[in-house]
TORBA-575997 format. One record per atom (N, C-alpha, C): x, y, z; residue number from 1; residue in one letter; atom name. Coordinates in steps of 0.2 Angstrom, whole numbers. Layout:
BEGIN
PT;X;Y;Z;num;residuo;atomo
PT;X;Y;Z;NUM;A;CA
...
***
This chain:
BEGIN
PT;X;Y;Z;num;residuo;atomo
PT;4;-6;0;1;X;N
PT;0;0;0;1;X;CA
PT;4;6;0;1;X;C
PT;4;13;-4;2;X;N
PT;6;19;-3;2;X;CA
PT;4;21;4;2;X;C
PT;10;27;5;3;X;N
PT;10;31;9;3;X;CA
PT;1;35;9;3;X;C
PT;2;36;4;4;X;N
PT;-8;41;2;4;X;CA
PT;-12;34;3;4;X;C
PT;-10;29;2;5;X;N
PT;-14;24;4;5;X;CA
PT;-17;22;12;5;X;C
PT;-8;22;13;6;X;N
PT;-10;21;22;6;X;CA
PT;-14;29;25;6;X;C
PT;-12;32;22;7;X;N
PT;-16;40;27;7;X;CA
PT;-22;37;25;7;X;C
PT;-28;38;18;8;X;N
PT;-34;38;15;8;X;CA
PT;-34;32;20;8;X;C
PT;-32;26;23;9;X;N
PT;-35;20;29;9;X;CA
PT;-32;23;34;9;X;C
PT;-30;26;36;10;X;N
PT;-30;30;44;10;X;CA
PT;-36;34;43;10;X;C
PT;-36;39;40;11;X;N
PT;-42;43;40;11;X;CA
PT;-50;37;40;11;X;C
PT;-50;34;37;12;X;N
PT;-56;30;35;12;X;CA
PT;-56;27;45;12;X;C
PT;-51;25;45;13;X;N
PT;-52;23;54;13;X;CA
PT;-53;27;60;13;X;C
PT;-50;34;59;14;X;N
PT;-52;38;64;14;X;CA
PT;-57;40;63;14;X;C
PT;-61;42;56;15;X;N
PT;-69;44;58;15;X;CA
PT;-70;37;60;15;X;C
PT;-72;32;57;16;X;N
PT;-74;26;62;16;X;CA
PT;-73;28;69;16;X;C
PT;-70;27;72;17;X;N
PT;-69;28;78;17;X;CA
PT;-70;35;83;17;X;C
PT;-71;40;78;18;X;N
PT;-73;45;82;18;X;CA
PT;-80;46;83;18;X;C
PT;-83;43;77;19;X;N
PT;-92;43;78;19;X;CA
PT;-94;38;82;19;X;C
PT;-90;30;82;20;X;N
PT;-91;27;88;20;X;CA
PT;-91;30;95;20;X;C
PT;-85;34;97;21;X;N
PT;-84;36;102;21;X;CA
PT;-88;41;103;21;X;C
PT;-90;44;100;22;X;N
PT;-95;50;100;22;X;CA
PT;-104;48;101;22;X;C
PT;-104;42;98;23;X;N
PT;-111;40;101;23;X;CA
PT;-110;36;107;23;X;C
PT;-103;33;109;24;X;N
PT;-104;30;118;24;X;CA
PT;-104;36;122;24;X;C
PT;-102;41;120;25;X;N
PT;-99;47;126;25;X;CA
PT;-107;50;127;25;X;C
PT;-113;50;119;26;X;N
PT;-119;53;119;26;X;CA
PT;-121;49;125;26;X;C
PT;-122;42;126;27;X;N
PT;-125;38;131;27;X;CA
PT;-122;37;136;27;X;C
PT;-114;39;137;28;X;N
PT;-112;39;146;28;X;CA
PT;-109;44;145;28;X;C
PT;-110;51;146;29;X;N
PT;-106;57;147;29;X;CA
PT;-103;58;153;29;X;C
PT;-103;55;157;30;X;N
PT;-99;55;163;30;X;CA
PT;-91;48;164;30;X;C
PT;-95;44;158;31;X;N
PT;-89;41;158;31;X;CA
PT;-82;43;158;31;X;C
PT;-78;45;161;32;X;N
PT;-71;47;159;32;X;CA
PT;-64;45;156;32;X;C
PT;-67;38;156;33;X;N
PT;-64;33;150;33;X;CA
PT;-65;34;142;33;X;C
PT;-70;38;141;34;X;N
PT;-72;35;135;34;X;CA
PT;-71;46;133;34;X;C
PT;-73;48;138;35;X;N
PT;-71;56;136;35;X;CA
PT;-63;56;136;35;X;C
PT;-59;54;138;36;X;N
PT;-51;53;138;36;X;CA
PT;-47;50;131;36;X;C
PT;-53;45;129;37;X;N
PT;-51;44;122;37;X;CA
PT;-53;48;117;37;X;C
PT;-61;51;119;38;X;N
PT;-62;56;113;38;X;CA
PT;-57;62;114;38;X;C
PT;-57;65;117;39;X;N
PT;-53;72;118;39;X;CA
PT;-47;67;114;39;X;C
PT;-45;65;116;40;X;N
PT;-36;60;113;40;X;CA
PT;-39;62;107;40;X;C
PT;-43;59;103;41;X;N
PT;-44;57;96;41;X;CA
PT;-45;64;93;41;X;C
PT;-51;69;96;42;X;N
PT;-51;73;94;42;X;CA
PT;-45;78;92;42;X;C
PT;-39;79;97;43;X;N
PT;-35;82;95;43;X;CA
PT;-31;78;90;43;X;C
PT;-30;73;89;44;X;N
PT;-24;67;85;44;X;CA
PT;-27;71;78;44;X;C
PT;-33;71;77;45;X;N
PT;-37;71;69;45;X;CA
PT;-38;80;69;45;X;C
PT;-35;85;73;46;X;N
PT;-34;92;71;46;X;CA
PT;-40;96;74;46;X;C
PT;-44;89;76;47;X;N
PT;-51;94;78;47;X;CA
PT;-50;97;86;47;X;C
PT;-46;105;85;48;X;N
PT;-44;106;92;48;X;CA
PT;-49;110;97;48;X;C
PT;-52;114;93;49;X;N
PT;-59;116;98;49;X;CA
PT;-65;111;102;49;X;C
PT;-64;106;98;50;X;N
PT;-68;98;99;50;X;CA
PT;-64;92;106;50;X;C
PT;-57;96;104;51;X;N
PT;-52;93;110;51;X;CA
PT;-54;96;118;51;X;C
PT;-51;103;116;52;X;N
PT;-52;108;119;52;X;CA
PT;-58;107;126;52;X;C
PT;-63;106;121;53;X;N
PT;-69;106;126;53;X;CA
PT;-71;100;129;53;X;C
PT;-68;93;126;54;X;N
PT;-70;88;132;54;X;CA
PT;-63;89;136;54;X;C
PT;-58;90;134;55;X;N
PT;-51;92;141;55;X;CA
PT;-54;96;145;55;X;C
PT;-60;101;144;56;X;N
PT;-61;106;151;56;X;CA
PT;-68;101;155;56;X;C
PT;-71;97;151;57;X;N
PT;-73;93;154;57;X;CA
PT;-69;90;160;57;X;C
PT;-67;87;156;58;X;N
PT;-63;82;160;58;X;CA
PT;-60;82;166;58;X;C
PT;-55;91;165;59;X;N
PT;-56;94;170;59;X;CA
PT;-60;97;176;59;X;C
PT;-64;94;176;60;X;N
PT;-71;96;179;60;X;CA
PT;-75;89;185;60;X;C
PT;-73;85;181;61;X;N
PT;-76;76;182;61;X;CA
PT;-67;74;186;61;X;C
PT;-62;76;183;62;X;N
PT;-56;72;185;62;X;CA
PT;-51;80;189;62;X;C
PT;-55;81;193;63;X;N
PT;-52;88;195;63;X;CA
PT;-45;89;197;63;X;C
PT;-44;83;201;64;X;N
PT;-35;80;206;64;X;CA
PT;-32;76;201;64;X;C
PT;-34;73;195;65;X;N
PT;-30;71;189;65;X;CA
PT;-23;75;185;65;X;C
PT;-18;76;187;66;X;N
PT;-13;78;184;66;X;CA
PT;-12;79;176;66;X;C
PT;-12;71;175;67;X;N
PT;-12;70;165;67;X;CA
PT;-18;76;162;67;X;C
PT;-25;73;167;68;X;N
PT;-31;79;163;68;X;CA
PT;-28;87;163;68;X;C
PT;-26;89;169;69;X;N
PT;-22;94;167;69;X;CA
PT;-18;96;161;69;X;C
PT;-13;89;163;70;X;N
PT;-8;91;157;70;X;CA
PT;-9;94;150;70;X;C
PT;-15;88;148;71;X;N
PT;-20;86;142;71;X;CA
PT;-22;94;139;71;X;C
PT;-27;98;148;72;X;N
PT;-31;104;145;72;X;CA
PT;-25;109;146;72;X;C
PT;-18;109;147;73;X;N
PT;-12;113;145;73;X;CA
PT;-10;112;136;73;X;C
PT;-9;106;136;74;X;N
PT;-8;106;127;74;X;CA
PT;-15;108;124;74;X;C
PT;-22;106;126;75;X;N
PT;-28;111;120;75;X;CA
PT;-27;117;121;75;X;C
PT;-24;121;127;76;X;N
PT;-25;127;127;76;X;CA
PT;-20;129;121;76;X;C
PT;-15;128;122;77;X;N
PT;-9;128;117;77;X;CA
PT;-8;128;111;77;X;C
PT;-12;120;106;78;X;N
PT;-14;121;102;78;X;CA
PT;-20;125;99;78;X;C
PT;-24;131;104;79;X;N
PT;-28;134;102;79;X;CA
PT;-26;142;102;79;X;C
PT;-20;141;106;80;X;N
PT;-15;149;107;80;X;CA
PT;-16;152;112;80;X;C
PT;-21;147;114;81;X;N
PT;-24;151;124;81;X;CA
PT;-20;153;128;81;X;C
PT;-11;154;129;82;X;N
PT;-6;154;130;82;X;CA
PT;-6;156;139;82;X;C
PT;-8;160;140;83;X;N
PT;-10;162;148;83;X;CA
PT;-16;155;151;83;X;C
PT;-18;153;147;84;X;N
PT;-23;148;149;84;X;CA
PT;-20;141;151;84;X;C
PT;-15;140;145;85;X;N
PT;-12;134;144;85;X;CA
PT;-7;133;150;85;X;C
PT;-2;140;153;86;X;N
PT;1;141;158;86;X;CA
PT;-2;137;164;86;X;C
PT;-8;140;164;87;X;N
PT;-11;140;171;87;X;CA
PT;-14;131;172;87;X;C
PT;-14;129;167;88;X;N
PT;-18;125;166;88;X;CA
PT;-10;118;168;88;X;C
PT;-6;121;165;89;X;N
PT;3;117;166;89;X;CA
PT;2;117;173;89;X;C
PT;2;124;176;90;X;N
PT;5;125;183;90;X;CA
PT;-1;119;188;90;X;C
PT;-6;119;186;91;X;N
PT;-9;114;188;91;X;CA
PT;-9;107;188;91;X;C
PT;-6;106;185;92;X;N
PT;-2;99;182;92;X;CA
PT;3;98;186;92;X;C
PT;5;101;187;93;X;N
PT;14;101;192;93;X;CA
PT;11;103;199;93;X;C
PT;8;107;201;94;X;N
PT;5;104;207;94;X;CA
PT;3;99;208;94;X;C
PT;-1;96;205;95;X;N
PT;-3;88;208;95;X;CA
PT;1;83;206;95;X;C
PT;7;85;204;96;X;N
PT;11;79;203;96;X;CA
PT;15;76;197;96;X;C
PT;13;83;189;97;X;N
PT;14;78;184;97;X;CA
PT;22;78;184;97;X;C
PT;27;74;182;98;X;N
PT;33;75;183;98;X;CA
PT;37;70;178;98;X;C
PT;35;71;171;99;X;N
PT;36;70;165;99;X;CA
PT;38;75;162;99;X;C
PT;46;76;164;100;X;N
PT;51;81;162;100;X;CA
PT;52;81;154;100;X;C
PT;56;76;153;101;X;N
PT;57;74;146;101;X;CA
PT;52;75;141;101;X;C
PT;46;70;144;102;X;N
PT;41;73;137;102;X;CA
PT;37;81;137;102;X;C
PT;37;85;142;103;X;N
PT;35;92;143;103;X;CA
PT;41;96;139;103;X;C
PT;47;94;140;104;X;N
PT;53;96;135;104;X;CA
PT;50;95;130;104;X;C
PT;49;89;126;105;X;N
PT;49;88;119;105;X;CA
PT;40;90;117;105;X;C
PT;36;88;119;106;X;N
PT;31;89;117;106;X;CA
PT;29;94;112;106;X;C
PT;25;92;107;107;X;N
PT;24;97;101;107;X;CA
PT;18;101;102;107;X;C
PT;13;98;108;108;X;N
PT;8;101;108;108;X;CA
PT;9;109;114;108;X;C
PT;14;109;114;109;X;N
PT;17;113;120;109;X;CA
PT;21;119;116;109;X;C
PT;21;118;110;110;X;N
PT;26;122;105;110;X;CA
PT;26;131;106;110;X;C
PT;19;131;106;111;X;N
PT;18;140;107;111;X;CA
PT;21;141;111;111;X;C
PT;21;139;118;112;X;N
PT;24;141;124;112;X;CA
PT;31;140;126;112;X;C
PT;36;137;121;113;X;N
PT;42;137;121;113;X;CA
PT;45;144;120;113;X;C
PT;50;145;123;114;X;N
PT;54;154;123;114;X;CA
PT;48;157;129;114;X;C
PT;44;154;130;115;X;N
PT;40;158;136;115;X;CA
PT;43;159;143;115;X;C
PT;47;164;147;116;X;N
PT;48;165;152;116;X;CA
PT;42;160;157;116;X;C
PT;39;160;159;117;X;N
PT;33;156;163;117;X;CA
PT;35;148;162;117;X;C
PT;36;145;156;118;X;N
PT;36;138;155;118;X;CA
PT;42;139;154;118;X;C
PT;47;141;154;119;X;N
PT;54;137;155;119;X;CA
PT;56;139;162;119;X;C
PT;54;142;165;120;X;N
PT;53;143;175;120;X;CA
PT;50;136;176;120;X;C
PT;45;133;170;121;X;N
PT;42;129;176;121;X;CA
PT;48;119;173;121;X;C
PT;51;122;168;122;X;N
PT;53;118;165;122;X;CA
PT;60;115;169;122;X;C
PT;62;121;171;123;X;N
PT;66;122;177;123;X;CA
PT;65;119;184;123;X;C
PT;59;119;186;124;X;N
PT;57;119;194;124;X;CA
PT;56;111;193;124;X;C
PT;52;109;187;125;X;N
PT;50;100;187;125;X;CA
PT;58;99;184;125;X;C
PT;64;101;182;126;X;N
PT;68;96;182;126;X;CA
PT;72;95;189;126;X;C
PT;73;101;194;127;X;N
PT;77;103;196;127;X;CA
PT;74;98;205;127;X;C
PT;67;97;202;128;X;N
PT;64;95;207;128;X;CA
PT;62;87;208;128;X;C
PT;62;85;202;129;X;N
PT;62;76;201;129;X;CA
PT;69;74;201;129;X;C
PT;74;80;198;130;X;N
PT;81;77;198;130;X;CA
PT;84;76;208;130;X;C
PT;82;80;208;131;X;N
PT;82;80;217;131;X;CA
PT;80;71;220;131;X;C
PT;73;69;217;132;X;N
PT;70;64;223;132;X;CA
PT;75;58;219;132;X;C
PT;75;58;212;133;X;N
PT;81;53;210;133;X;CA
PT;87;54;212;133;X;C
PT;88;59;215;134;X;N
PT;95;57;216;134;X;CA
PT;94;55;225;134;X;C
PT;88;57;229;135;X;N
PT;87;53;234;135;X;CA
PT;92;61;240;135;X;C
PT;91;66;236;136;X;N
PT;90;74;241;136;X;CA
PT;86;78;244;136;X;C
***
């Protein structure tokens, strides 16, 4: 199969599975399993206003969840929400997120790189994980 081939069957499987998910989520809206995969999907397939608002969900049902944090820092981001996405980090790292390396590389985090505020905070989770590994 071509390259256009495999994308035309990725595309053919992510609408499948986003209208599947989309009619489970219609009938358990509280499920937060099934909203963690939509918002995932939604972002993966570009639809970031559509991510955006189950991650604030999410945030709302998974309050002390870290990752859902993290998640509504990246839609903020991908949506240029830039002070939004900050605050939305910094709550992510209070509750414990502590995934240095992929908040380093993450692309959904791009706008906010050269931001005074995220490389502070880039700083505090290395400076602070690197600590308990090293057992200080």
């Amino acid at each position: 199969m071509t390259q256009s081939g495999n994308e035309a069957e990725q595309l053919r499987e992510d609408k499948q599975e986003l209208e599947f998910l989309q009619r489970i989520a219609g009938r358990l809206p509280e499920d937060t399993e099934v909203m963690r995969a939509l918002g995932d999907l939604y972002t993966r397939t570009g639809k970031t206003a559509e991510g955006l608002q189950v991650d604030e969900r999410l945030s709302h049902l998974c309050a002390e969840d870290p990752l859902v944090w993290y998640n509504l820092a990246c839609s903020f981001s991908l949506s240029e929400r830039k002070e939004d996405a900050l605050d939305a980090l910094a709550r992510a790292l209070e509750l414990g997120y502590d995934d240095y390396e992929w908040m380093k590389k993450d692309t959904d985090l791009s706008c906010l790189r050269g931001e005074p505020r995220f490389e502070s905070m880039l700083d505090w989770i290395y400076s602070t994980f690197e600590q308990i590994a090293d057992g200080s």
